[in-house]
C-alpha positions as CSV (number, residue, x, y, z in Angstrom):
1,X,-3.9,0.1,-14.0
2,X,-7.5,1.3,-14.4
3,X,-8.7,-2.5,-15.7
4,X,-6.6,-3.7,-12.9
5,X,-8.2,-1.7,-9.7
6,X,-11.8,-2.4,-11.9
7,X,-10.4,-6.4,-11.5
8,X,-9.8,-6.2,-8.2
9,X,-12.8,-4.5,-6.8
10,X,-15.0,-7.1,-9.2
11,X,-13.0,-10.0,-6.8
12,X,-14.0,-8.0,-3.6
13,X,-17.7,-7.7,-4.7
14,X,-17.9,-11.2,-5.4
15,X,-16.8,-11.9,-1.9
16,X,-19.4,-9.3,-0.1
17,X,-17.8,-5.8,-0.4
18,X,-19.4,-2.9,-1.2
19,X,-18.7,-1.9,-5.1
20,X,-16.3,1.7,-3.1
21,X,-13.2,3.2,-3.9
22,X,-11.7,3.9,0.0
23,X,-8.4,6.3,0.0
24,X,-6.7,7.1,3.4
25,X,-4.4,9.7,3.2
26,X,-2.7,9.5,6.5
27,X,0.8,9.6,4.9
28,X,0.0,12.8,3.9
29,X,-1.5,13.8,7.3
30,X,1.2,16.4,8.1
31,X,1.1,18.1,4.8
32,X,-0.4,21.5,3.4
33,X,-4.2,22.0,2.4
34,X,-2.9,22.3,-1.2
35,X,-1.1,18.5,-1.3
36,X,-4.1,17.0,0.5
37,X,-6.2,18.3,-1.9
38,X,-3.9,17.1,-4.8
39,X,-4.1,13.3,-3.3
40,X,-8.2,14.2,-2.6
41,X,-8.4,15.0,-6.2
42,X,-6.2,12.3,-7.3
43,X,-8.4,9.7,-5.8
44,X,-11.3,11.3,-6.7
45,X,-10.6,11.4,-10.5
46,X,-9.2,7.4,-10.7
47,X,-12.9,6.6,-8.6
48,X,-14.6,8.3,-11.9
49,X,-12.5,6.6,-14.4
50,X,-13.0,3.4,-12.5
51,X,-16.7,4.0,-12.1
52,X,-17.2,3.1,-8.4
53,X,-18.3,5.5,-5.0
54,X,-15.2,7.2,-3.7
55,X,-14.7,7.9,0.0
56,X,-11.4,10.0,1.2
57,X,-11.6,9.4,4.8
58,X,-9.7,12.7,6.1
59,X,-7.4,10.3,8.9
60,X,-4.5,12.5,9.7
61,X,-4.0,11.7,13.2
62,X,-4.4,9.1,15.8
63,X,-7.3,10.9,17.0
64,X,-9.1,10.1,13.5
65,X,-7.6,6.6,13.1
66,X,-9.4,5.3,16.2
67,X,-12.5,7.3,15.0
68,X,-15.6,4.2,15.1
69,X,-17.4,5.8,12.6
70,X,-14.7,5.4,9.7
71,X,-14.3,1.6,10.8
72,X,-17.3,0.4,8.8
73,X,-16.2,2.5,6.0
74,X,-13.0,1.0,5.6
75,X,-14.5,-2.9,6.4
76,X,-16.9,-2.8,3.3
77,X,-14.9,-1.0,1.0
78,X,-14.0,-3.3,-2.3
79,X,-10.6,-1.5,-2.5
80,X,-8.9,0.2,0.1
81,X,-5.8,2.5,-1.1
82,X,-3.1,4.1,1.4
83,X,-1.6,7.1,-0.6
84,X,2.1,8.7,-0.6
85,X,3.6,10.8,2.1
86,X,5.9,9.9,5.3
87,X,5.5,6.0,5.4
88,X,7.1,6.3,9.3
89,X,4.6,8.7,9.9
90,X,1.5,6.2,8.0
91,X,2.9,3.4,10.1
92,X,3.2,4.9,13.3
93,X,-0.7,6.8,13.3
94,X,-2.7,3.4,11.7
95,X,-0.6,0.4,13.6
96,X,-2.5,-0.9,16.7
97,X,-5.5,1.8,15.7
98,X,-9.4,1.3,15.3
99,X,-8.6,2.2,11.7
100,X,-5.4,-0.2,11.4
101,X,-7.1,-3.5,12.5
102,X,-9.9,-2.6,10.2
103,X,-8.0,-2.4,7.0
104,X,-6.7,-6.1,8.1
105,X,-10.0,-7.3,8.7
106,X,-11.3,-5.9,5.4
107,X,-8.1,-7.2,3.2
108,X,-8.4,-10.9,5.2
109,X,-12.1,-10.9,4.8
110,X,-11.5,-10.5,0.5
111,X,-11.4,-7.1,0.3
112,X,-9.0,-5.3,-2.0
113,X,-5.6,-3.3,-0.5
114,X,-3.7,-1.4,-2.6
115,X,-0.9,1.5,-1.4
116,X,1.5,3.6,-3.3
117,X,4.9,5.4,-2.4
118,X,4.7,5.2,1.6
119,X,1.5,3.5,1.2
120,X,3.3,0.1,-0.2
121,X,6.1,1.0,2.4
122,X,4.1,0.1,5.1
123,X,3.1,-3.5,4.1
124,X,5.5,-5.6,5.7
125,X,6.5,-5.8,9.8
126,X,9.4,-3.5,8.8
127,X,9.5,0.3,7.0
128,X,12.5,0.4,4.8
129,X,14.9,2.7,5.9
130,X,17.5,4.8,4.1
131,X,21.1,3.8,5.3
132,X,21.6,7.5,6.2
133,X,18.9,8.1,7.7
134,X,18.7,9.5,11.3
135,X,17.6,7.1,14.1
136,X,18.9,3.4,14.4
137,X,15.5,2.0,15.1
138,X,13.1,0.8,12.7
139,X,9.9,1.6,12.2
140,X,7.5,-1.3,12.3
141,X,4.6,-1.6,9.4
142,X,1.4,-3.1,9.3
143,X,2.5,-6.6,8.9
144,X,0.0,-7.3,6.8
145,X,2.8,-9.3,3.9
146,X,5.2,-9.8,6.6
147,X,7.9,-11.4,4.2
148,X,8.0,-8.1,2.1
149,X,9.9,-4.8,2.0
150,X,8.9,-2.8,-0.7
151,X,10.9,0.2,-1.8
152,X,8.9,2.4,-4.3
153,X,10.1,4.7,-6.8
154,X,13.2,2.2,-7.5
155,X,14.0,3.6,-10.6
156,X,15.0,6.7,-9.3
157,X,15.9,5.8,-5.9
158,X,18.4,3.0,-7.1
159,X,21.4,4.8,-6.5
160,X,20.8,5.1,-2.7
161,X,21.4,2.9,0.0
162,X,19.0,0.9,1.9
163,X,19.4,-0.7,5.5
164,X,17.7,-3.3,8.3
165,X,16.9,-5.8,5.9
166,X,16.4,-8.9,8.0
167,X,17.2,-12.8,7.6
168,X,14.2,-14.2,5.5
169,X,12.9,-10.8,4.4
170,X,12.8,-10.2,0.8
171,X,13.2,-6.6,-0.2
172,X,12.0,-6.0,-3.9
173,X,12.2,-2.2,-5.6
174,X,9.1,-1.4,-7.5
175,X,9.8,1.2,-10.3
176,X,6.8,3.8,-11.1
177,X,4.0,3.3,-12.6
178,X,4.6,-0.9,-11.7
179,X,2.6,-2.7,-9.3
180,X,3.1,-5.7,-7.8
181,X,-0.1,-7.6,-7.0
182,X,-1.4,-10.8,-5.3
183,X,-5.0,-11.7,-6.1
184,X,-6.9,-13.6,-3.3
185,X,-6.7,-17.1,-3.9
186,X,-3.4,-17.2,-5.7
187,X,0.2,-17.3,-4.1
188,X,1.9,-16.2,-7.1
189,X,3.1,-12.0,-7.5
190,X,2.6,-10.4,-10.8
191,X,4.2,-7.5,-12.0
192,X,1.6,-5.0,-13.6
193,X,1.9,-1.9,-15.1
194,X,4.6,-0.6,-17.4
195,X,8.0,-0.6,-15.4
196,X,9.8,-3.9,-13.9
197,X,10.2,-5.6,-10.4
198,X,13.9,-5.8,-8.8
199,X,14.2,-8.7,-6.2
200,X,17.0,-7.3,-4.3
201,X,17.5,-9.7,-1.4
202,X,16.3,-13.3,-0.6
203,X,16.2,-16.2,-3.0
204,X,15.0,-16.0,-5.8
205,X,17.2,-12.5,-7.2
206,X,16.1,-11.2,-9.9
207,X,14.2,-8.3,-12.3
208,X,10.9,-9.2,-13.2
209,X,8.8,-7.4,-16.0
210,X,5.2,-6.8,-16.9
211,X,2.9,-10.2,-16.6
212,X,5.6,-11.9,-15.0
213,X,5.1,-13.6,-11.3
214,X,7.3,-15.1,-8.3
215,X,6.5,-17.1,-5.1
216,X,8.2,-16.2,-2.0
């Protein structure tokens, strides 16, 4: 993944960003010192492998997510990453905030968006939702890849059921360590990383593996 996020940030540059490394850890934003510090040091360490600026913008509330001063960060940033936690919880703080519309403007303006766990969750107009989960209404994402609803972790999660999948949504299950990834300028997925893709509903089905793509 390391030449991958290096690739991505190189397409941002060329297209005006700032050569930074940007992780919001709002998913996490209800969690202990100790795992906020585990996903501050996660980010941290990929920023050094990766050799770029790293910025972990501490957003764990609305309060922060409408901050101003953290929407300039975000705007410039080459690569913008949304780390794991409570995807309802991710949604709900960034959508409609200061913060929120800036990670849109800075992924429609060629910047580079990446999230894992709860951070790709929160992609599409629609959280997924286990089937028995409680609460009977849905939790609506960022709508930034409307079409998509992305349930991480698939490998291990397979067994369990999923609900509120809607007509013309396509729901794919990303295992770990996989990536699915659209670079600007190209309508074609590709599956990255070292796990496969499952395409669980919507034309085409199917289980894609490493270098790969699909159009929806």
């Amino acid at each position: 993944m390391q030449a991958l996020e290096t690739a991505l940030i190189d397409d941002a540059v060329a297209r005006g960003k700032h050569r930074t490394y940007v992780q919001i850890p709002t998913a996490a934003g209800r969690e202990s010192e100790k795992r906020l510090g585990y996903w501050r040091e996660l980010g941290a360490e990929q920023g050094r492998r990766i050799g770029v600026e790293t910025h972990f913008l501490p957003i764990y509330d609305r309060a922060a997510a409408d901050d101003p001063a953290l929407v300039q960060i975000v705007h410039d940033a080459g690569l913008v990453y949304l780390s794991g936690g409570d995807p309802n919880y991710l949604a709900d703080t960034l959508r409609d905030s200061a913060v929120g519309r800036a990670i849109e403007a800075h992924w429609r303006s060629g910047g580079a968006l990446a999230g894992c766990s709860a951070g790709a969750m929160v992609m599409g107009a629609l959280v997924p939702r286990f089937r028995l989960s409680s609460g009977s209404t849905a939790t609506e994402g960022l709508n930034l890849v409307p079409p998509l609803r992305v349930i991480p972790h698939f490998n291990r999660l397979f067994s369990f059921a999923f609900s509120g999948f809607a007509a013309g949504e396509v729901a794919v299950g990303i295992e770990d360590l996989t990536a699915l990834v659209r670079r600007s300028g190209d309508d074609a997925w590709r599956v990255e990383g070292r796990g496969a893709v499952h395409v669980l509903s919507g034309p085409p089905r199917a289980k894609l593996h490493v270098g790969e793509e699909i159009r929806f």
